[in-house]
C-alpha positions as CSV (number, residue, x, y, z in Angstrom):
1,X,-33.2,-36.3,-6.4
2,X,-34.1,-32.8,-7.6
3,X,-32.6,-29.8,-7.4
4,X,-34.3,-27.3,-5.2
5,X,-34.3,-23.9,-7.2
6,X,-32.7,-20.9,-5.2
7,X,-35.7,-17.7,-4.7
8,X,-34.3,-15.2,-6.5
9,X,-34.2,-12.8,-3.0
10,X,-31.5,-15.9,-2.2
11,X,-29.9,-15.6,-4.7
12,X,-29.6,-12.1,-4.6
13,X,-28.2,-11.6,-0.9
14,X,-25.8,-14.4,-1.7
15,X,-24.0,-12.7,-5.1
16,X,-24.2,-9.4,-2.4
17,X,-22.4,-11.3,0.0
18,X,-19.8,-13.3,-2.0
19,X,-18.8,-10.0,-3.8
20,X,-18.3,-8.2,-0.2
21,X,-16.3,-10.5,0.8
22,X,-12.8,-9.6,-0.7
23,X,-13.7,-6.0,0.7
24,X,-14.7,-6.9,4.0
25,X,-11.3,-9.3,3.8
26,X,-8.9,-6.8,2.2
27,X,-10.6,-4.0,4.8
28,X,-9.0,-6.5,7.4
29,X,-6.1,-7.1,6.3
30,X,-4.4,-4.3,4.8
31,X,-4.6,-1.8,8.0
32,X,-2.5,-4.7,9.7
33,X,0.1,-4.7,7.1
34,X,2.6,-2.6,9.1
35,X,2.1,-5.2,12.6
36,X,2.3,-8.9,10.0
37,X,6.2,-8.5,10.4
38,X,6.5,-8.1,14.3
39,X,4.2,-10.7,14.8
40,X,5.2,-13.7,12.3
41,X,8.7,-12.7,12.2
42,X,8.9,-12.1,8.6
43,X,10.6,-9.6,6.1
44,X,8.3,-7.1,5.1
45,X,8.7,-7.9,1.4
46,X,7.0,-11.6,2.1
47,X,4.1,-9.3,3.5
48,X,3.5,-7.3,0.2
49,X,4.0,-10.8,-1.7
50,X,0.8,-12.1,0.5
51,X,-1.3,-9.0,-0.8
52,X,-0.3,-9.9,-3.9
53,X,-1.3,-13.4,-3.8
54,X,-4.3,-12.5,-2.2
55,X,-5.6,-10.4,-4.9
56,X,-4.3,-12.7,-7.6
57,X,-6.4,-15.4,-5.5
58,X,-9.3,-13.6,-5.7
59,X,-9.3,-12.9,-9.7
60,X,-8.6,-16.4,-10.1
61,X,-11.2,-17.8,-8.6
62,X,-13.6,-15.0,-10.1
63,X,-12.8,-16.3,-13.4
64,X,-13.0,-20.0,-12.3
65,X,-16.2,-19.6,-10.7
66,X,-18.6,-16.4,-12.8
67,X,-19.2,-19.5,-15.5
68,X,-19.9,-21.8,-13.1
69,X,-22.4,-19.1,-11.4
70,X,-23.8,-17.9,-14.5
71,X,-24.3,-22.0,-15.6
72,X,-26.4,-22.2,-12.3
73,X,-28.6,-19.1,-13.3
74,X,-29.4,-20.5,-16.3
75,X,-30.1,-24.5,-14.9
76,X,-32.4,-23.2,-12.2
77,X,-34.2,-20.3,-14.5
78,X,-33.0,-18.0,-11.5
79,X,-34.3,-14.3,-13.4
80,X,-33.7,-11.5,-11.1
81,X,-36.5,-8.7,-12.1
């Protein structure tokens, strides 16, 4: 079975929307910092672990998967002009 080869206007609105997400999610989360203690029942220092994991998260798989990505651009000629 063959690959079907992404357009490159697909492409392009999904590398715009995978790199808004951590925005969109840190734009989310962070405002309800001071209310994640109240409602969990948690010490506020777990809370500013989680927004350190979360951003560690994000790195990690940015360097896991732009090789991957960039692998895929290559396989399926996918040139953005």
């Amino acid at each position: 079975m063959e690959a079907k080869a992404l357009s490159n206007r697909t492409f392009l609105v999904l590398a715009i929307f995978f790199a808004s997400v951590e925005l969109i999610a840190s734009g989310l989360y962070i405002p309800s910092l001071p209310h994640i203690p109240e409602a969990f029942g948690t010490s506020i220092t777990f809370v500013q672990l989680s927004v350190s994991m979360f951003i560690l998260a994000f790195q990690f798989l940015g360097s896991l998967l732009g090789p991957f990505l960039m692998h895929l651009v290559v396989k399926f000629h996918l040139i953005l002009v």
